[in-house]
C-alpha positions as CSV (number, residue, x, y, z in Angstrom):
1,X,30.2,-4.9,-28.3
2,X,28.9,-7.3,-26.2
3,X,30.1,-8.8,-22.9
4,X,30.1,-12.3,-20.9
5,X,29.0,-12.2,-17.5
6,X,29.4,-15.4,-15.2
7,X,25.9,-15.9,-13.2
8,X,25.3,-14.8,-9.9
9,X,22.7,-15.2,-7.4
10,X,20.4,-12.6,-6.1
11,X,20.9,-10.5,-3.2
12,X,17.2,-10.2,-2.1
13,X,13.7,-11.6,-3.2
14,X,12.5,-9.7,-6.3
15,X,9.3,-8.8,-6.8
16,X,7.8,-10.0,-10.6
17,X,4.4,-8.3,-12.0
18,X,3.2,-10.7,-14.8
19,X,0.5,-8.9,-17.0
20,X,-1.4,-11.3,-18.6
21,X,-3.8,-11.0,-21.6
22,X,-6.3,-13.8,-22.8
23,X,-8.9,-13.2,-25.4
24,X,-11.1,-16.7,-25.9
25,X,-8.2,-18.6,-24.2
26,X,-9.8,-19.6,-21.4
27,X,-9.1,-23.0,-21.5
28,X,-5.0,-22.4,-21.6
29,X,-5.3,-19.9,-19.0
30,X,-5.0,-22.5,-16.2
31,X,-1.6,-23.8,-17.5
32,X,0.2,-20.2,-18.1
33,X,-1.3,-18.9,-14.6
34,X,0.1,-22.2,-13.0
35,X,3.4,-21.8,-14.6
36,X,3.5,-18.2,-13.2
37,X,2.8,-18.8,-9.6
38,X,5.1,-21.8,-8.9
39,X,7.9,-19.4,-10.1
40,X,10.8,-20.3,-7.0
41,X,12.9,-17.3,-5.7
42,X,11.3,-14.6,-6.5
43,X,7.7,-12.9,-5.2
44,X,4.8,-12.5,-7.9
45,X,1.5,-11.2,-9.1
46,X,-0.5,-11.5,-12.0
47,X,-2.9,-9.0,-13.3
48,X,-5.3,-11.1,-15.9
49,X,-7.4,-9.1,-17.9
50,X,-10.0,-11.0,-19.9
51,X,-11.4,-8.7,-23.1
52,X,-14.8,-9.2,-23.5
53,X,-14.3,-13.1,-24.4
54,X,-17.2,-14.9,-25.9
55,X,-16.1,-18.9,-24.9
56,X,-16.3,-17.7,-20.9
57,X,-13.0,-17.2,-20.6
58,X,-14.2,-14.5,-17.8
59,X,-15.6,-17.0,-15.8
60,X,-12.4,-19.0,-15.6
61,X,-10.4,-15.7,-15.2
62,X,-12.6,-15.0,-12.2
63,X,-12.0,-18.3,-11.0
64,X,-8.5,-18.0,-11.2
65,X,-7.8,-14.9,-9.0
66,X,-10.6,-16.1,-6.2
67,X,-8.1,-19.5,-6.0
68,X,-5.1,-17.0,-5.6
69,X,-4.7,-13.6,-3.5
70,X,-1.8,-13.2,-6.0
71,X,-4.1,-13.3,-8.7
72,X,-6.5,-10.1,-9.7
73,X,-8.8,-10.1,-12.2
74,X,-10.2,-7.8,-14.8
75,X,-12.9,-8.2,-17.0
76,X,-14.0,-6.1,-20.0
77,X,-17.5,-5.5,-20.7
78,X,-16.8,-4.5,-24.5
79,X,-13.8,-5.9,-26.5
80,X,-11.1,-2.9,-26.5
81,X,-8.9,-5.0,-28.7
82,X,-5.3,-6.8,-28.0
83,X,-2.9,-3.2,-28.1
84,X,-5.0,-1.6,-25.3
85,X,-5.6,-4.6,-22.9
86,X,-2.0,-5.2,-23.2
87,X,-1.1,-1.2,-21.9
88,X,-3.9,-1.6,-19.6
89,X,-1.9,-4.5,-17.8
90,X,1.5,-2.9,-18.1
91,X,0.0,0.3,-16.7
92,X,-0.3,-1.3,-13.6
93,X,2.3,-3.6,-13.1
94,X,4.1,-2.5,-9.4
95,X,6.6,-5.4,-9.0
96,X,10.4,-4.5,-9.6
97,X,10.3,-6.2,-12.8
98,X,7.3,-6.9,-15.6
99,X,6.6,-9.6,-17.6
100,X,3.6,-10.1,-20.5
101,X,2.3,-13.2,-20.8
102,X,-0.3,-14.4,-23.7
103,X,-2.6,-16.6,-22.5
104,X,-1.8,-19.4,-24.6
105,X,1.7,-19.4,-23.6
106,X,3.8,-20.5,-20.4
107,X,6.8,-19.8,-18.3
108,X,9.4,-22.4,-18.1
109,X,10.6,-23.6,-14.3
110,X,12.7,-21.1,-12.7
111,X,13.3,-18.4,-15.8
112,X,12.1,-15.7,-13.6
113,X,14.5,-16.1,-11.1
114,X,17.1,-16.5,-13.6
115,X,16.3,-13.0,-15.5
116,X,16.0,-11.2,-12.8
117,X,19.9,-12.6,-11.1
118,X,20.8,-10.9,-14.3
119,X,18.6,-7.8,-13.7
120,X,19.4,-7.3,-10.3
121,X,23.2,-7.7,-10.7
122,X,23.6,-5.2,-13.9
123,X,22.0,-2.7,-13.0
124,X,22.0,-1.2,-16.9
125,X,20.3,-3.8,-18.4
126,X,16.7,-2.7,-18.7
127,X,15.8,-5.7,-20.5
128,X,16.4,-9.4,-20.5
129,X,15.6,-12.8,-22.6
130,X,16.5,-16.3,-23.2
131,X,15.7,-18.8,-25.4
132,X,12.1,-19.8,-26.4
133,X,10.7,-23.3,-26.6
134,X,8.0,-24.0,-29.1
135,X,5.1,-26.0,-28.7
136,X,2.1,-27.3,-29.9
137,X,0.1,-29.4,-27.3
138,X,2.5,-30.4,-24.5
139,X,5.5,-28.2,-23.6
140,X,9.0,-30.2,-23.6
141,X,11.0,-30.7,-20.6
142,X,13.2,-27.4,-20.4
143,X,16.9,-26.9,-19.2
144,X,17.7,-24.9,-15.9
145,X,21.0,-24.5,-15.6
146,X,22.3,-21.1,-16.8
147,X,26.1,-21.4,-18.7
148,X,26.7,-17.8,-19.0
149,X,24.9,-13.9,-19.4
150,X,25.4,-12.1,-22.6
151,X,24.8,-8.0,-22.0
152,X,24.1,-5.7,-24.8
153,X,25.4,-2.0,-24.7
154,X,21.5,-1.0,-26.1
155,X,22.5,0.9,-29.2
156,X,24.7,-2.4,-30.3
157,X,21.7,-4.9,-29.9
158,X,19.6,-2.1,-32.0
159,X,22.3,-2.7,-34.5
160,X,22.2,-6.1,-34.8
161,X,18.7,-5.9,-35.5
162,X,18.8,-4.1,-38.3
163,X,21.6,-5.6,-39.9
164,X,19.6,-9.0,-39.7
165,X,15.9,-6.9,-40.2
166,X,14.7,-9.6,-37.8
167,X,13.2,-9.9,-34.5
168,X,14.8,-12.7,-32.2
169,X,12.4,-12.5,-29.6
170,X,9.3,-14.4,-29.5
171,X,7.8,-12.6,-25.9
172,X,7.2,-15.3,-23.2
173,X,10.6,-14.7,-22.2
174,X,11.3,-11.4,-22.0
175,X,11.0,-9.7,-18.6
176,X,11.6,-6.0,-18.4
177,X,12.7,-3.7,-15.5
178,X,9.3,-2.3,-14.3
179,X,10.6,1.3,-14.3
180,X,12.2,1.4,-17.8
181,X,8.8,-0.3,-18.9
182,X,6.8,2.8,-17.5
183,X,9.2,5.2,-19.2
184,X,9.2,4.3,-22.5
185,X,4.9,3.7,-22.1
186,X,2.9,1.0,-23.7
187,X,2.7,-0.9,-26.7
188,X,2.4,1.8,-30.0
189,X,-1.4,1.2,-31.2
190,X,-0.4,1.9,-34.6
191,X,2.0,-1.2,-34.6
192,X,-0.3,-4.2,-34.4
193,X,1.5,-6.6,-35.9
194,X,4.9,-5.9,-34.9
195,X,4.6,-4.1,-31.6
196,X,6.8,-6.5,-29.9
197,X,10.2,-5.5,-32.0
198,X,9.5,-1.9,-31.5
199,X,8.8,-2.6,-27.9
200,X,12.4,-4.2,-27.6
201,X,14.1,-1.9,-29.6
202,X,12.7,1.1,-27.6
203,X,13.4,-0.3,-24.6
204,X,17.2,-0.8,-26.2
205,X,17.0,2.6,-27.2
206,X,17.6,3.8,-23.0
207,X,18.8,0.7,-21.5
208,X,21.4,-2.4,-22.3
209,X,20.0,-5.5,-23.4
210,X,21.0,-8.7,-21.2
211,X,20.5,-12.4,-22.5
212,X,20.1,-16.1,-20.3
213,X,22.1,-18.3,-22.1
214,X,21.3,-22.4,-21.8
215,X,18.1,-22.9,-20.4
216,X,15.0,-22.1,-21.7
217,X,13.0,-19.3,-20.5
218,X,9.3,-19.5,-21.8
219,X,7.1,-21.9,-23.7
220,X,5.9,-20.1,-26.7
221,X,2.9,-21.8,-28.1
222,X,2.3,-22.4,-32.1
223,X,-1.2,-23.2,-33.5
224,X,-2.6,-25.4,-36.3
225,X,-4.6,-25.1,-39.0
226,X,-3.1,-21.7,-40.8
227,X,-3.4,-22.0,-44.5
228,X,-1.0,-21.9,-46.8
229,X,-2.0,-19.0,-48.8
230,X,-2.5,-16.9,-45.4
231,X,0.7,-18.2,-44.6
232,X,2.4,-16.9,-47.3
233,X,0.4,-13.5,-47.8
234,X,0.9,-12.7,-44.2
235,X,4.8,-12.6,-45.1
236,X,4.3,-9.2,-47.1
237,X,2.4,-8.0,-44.1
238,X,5.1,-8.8,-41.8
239,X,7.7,-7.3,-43.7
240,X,6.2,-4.4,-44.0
241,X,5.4,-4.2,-39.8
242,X,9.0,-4.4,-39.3
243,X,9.9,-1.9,-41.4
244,X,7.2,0.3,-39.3
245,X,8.8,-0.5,-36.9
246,X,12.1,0.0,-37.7
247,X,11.2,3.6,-38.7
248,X,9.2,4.1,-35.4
249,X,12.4,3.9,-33.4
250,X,14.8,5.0,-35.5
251,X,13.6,8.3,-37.4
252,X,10.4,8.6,-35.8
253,X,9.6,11.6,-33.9
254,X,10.2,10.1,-30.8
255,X,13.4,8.6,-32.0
256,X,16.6,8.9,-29.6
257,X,19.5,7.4,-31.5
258,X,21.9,9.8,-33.3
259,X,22.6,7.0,-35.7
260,X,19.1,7.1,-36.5
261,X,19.2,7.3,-40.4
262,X,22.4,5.1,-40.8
263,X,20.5,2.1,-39.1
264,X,17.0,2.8,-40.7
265,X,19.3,2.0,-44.2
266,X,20.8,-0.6,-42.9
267,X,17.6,-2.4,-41.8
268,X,16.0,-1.0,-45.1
269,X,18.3,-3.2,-46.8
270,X,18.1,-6.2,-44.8
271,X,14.5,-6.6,-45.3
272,X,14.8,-5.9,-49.0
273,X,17.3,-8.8,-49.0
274,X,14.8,-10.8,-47.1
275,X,12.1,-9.9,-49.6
276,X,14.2,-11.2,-52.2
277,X,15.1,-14.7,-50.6
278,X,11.4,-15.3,-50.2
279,X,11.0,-14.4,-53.8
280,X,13.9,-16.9,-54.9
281,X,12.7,-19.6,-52.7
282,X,9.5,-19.2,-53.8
283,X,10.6,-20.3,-57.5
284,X,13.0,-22.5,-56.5
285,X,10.3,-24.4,-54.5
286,X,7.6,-24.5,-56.8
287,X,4.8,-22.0,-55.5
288,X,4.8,-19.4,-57.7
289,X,1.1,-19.6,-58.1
290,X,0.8,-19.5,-53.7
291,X,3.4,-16.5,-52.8
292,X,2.6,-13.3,-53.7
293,X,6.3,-12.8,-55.7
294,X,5.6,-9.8,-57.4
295,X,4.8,-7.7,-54.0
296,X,8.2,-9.0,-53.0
297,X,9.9,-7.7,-55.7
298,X,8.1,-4.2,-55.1
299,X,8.7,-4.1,-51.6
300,X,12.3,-4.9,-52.1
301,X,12.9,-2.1,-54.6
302,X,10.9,0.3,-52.7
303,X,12.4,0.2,-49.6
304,X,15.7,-0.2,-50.8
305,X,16.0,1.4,-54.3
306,X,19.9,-0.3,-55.6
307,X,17.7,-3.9,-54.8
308,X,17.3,-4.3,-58.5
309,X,21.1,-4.0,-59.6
310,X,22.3,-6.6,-56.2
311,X,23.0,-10.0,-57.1
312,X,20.2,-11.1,-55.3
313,X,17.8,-9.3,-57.4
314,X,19.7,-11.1,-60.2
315,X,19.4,-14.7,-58.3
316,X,15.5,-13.8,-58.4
317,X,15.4,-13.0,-62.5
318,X,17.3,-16.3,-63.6
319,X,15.0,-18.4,-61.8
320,X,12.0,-16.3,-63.4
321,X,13.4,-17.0,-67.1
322,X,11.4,-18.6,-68.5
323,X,14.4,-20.6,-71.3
324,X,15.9,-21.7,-68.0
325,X,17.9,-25.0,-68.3
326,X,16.2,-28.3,-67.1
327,X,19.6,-29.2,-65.3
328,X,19.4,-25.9,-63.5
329,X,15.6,-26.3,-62.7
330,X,16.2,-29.6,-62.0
331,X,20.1,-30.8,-59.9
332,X,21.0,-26.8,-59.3
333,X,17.5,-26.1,-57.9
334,X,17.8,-29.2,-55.7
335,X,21.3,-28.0,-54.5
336,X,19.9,-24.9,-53.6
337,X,17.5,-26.0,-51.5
338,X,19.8,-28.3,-49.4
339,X,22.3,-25.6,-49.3
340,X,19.2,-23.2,-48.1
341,X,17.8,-25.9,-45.4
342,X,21.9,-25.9,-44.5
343,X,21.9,-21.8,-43.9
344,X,19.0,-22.2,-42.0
345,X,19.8,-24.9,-39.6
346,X,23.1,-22.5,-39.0
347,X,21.1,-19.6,-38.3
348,X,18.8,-21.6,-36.1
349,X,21.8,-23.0,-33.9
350,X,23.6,-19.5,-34.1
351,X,19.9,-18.0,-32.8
352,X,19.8,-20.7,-30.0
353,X,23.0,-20.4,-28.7
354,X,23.7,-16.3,-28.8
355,X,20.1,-15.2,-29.3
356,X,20.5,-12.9,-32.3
């Protein structure tokens, strides 16, 4: 179950390690460093590590920290990829709390001091996020004031993961006690694409969970230019990183939940399910020849073997006919698809306000 806590202000100054990562993102470097370092109420340093950048982001790196005692700068001589630079940082971090920070993202005004009043006044919460803001070129103007905490037991927000199969964190605003950070280690190198949930969820797995609700706490960067076809390819990969991560946590060697197996089926089946939408929406919309429908269907019954008899497998088939009804391709297709946009504007407010 989860609980509401009214906000409170911190006792003392804490102290806030940001680790932050840039590979050939020099030129946004200035903007997340600046957003770190004007941070109100709380003390900071930022460990930048450039990885072997070609575009001179070192230079810009080293220029950084010589502007900034707070600042310190590390430069690698060969590229040792995204996984170790980011455990490199985190190795290091000595502030009371730890934040990772990609180079092409920002802090909002004021979210550090908000996560850790939360941090510092529940002291079982070994975690805490808010609500991202996405951008492309220039970040919107973000709310400050807090309306309420939302705190986790861990085990419960593990839960709710794997009943949705989903990770509602993007990372710009997360910020993790220091000492929880160091005993659960780094980021797993065998999880490249979807570190970041089993991050969370092992960090869940020994500590509670604890949310900002209202404002936004980090600026979360989107990029153009992504094709289509990638776009859509890329969804198979993702599905198949959280279920790696999923089983990481949860029945892994290292796992420490006694409901272990009972979750791991439970978020077996959510991403089965999600499979399956894709593959529907991917017929109801048109791009059969661009998604990759088949591997959903395989991934669904794979990971979930009773995907074929559920109605959503079923859903999937009578779009496939191929006798299907012109009114059903045509006025029930078109009802879908605002009913779909519906769900998904629900989801997306529900996300917003609770964060799950």
């Amino acid at each position: 179950m989860s609980r509401r806590v009214r906000p409170a202000s911190p006792r003392r100054r804490p102290s806030v390690t940001v680790v932050v990562p840039c590979h050939d993102y020099g030129h946004y470097l200035p903007r997340a460093l600046g957003s770190v370092l004007a941070q109100p109420g709380v003390d900071v340093d930022a460990i930048v590590i450039d990885d072997a950048s070609p575009d001179g982001s070192a230079d810009v790196v080293r220029a950084l920290a010589a502007g900034d005692d707070r600042v310190r700068a590390i430069v690698h001589e060969r590229n040792r990829g995204h996984i170790a630079t980011y455990n490199e940082g985190l190795e290091q971090a000595t502030g009371d709390y730890v934040v990772l920070l990609s180079a092409d993202d920002a802090l909002t005004p004021g979210s550090l001091l908000r996560a850790t009043a939360l941090l510092e006044s529940e002291p079982s919460v070994g975690l805490a996020y808010g609500h991202p803001l996405v951008f492309a070129d220039e970040p919107p103007a973000a709310r400050t004031s807090v309306r309420s905490w939302t705190v986790w037991s861990g085990e419960e927000w593990i839960a709710r993961r794997c009943r949705t199969g989903r990770n509602c964190i993007m990372n710009p605003e997360v910020v993790m006690r220091t000492s929880v950070q160091h005993a659960i280690g780094g980021y797993d190198a065998r999880l490249p694409h979807s570190g970041d949930l089993e991050m969370w969820m092992r960090a869940a797995s020994v500590a509670d969970v604890g949310r900002v609700n209202g404002p936004g706490q980090g600026y979360y960067r989107v990029h153009d230019g992504s094709m289509q076809r990638t776009v859509y390819a890329g969804l198979v990969a993702d599905l198949e990183g959280r279920l790696d991560a999923f089983r990481a946590v949860l029945v892994g060697p290292d796992a420490r939940l006694a409901r272990g197996e009972e979750l791991f089926a439970t978020a077996r089946r959510a991403l089965a399910l999600s499979a399956l939408g894709h593959a529907r929406l991917a017929y109801e919309h048109g791009r059969m020849a661009l998604e990759p429908v088949d591997e959903y269907l395989a991934f669904a019954e794979r990971v979930w073997p009773q995907a074929r008899h559920s109605r959503q497998w079923s859903a999937v088939a009578r779009r496939a006919a191929p006798r299907v009804a012109r009114l059903e391709r045509g006025l029930v297709w078109r009802g879908r698809r605002v009913a779909t946009d519906v769900e998904d504007r629900i989801r997306w407010r529900r996300w917003r306000r609770s964060g799950v």
